[in-house]
N, C-alpha and C positions, 0 to 999 in steps of 0.2 A: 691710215692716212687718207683726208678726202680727196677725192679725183681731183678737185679745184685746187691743191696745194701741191706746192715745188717744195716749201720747206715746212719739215715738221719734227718737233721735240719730242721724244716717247719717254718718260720715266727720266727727267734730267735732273741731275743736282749739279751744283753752280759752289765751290766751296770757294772760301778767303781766308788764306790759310786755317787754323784749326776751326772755324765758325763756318759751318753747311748756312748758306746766303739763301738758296731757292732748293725745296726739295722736291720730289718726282715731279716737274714740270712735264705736261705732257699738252699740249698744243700745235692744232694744224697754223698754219700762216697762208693764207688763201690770195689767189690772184684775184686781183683786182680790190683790196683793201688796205688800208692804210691804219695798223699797230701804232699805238706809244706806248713806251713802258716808263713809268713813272715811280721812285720811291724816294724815302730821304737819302740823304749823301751815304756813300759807305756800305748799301742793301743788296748791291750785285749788280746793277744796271748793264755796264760798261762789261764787266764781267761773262757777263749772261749774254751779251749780244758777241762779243770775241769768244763765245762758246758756241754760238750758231752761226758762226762764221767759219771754224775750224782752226781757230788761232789758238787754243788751248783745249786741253781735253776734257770733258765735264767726268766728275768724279764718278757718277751713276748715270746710265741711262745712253741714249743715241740722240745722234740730231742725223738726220737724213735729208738727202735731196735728189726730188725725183724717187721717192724709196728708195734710195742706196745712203748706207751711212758715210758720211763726210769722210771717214778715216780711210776707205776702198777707194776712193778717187784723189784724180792727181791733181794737185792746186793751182794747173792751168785750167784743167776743164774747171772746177770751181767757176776759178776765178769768170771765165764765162758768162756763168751763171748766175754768181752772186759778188756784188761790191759790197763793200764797205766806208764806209768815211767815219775815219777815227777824231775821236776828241781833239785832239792837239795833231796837228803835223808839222816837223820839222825838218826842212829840205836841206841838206850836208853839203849840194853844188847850188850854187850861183847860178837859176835860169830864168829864162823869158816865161812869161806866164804862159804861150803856144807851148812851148818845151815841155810844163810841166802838162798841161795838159796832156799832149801826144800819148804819154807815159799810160794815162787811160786804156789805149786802144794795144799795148803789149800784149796782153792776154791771144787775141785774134792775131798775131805776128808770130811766123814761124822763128824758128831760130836763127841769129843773123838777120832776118828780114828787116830792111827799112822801111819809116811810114812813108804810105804812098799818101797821092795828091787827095785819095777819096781819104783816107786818115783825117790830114787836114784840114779838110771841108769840116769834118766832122766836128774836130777839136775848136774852127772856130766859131760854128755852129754853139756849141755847150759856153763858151765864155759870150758867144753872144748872147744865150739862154739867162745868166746869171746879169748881163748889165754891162760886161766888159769887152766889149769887142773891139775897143781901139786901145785896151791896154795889151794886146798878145806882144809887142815886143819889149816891153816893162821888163825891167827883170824884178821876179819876186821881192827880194830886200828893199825897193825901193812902194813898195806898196803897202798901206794899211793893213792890220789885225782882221778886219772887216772885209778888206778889198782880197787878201788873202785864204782866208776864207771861201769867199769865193769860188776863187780857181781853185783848193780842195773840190768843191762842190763842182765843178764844172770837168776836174779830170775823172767824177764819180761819172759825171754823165755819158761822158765820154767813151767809156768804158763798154756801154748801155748793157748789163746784164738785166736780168727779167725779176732778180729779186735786188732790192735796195735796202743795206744794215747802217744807220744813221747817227752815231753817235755825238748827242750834243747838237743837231744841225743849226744852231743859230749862235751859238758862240760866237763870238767876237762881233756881233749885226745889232744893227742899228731897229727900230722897229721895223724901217722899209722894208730892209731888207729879210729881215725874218719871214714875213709876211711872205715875200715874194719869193723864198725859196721854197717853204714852205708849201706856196700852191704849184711850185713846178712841180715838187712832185706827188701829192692830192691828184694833178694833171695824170703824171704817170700812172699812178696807182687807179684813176679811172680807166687808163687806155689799158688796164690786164694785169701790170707790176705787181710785184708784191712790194712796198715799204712797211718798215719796224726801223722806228725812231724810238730813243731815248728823249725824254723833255723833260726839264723844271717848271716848265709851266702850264698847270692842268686848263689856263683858260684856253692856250694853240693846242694844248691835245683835244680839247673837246669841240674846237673849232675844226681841225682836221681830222682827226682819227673816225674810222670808223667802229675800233674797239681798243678797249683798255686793257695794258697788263698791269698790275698795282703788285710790287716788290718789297714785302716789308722787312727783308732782309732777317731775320729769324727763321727763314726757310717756308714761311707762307706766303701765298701767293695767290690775287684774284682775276680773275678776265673774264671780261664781257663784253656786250657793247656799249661804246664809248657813253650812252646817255643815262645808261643802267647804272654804271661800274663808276662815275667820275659826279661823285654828288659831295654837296659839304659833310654828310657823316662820313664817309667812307674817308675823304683826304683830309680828316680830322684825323683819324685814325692813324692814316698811312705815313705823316708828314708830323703828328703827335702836338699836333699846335690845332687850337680851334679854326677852321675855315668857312668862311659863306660863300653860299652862291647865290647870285644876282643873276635878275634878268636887264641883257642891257641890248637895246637894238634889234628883237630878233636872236641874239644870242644868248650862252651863262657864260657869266665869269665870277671870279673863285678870287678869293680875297680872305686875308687873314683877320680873324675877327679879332 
C-alpha cells in the first residue's frame, strides 16, 4: 500500500451472483486524486465501489484502510473515514433538507449526543456548497429529483471524511449542475481527498479524473491515467459500441460513432 493511500484493494474479486464482475483487482487510491470507474451497465460498477466501502464482502481479496482491512473496524470509525453517496436514495421520514443534512455529521456524535450549533454551521455550509441554502427548511418531498440530489450530495459533505465513494454523482442534474458538483469535489480531491466516482460519461471522467478504472465486467479490468486509459479504442471496447474522440475547447470528448 502507498504511504499516500488511505484506501487500497489487494487481490479483490467483485462477484454478481454466479459471474466473477472484477477479478484480483489490486489498486492503491491516493490522496489527493480523483478515480472514475467507468463500464457498460451490469460490469460491477456499483458493486465494486459497495465493496470498498464495506457494504458487502468481496468474494477474494481485502479492501484496507489506513492498512487495516475494512472487516477489523467498526462502521463508525469507517464511516469517519470514508462516505459514500449511493445511486438512488430513498428517505422513509418526511424532512427538512438541514434534517437530512445533519444526518451527515452522526458518524462524529457520540451516542445520544445532539447536533450542536457548530454541526449546524456545518450542514448549512454543505447545502450552501451545492446551491441550496435557502431551501434548508423545504422538506425533501417537496423538492426536485435534481434539487434532491443535491442535499444527498450536501449530507456526503457534511459528513467531511478524507475519502469520497460516489456512486452515479450526477443523476437526476441538470448539465449545471453536474458540472458544478462535480468541481466540488475535483476541489476536494485537490485539497488532499481521495474521490472514486462511478460515471457514464467518459467526456466528465476525462474532464475530472485524474485516473481511469475501465470495468468490463468479465472480470477484466484496466487503470491508468485518465488521458492514457480513456481514448476512443479503449471505450470502443469497453462500452462494445464504436466511440470517437474529439478535440473540443482545450478538451476530448467521446462520442459514439
Amino acid at each position: 500500500m502507498s504511504p499516500a493511500a488511505d484506501l487500497a484493494a489487494d487481490r479483490l474479486a467483485v462477484r454478481g451472483g454466479s459471474r466473477e464482475l472484477v477479478s484480483a483487482l489490486s489498486l492503491d487510491f491516493a490522496r489527493g486524486e480523483f478515480v472514475a470507474i467507468l463500464g457498460r451497465n451490469g460490469c460491477g460498477k456499483t458493486l465494486t465501489l459497495h465493496t470498498l466501502a464495506g457494504l458487502r464482502p468481496a468474494s477474494q481479496g481485502v479492501v484496507r484502510l489506513t492498512g487495516v482491512p475494512l472487516e477489523q473496524l467498526p462502521r463508525r470509525a469507517i464511516a469517519r473515514r470514508l462516505g459514500l453517496l449511493m445511486q438512488d436514495q430513498e428517505d422513509a421520514f418526511t424532512t427538512t433538507a438541514l434534517e437530512a443534512v445533519l444526518i451527515g455529521r452522526h458518524p462524529h456524535l457520540a451516542l445520544w449526543q445532539w447536533e450542536s450549533a457548530a454541526d449546524e454551521q456545518i450542514a448549512r455550509r454543505a447545502l450552501d456548497d451545492v446551491g441550496l441554502e435557502t431551501f434548508a427548511d423545504r422538506n425533501l418531498d417537496t423538492l426536485s429529483g435534481g434539487e434532491q440530489r443535491r442535499v444527498a450530495v450536501a449530507t456526503l459533505l457534511a459528513q467531511q471524511p478524507g475519502i469520497f465513494l460516489l456512486d452515479e454523482p450526477t443523476n437526476h442534474l441538470d448539465p449545471q449542475h453536474q458540472l458544478h458538483v462535480l468541481s466540488l469535489f475535483r476541489a476536494l480531491a485537490d485539497a488532499g481527498s481521495t474521490v472514486i466516482a462511478t460515471l457514464h460519461d467518459p467526456t466528465l471522467a476525462a474532464r475530472f479524473a485524474d485516473r481511469a478504472l475501465l470495468l468490463f465486467g468479465d472480470g477484466r479490468w484496466r487503470a491508468g491515467p485518465a488521458r492514457e486509459v480513456l481514448t476512443g479504442e479503449t471505450l470502443s471496447e469497453l462500452y462494445a459500441t464504436p466511440m470517437l474522440e474529439l478535440a473540443a475547447a482545450d478538451r476530448r470528448v467521446f462520442v459514439t460513432a
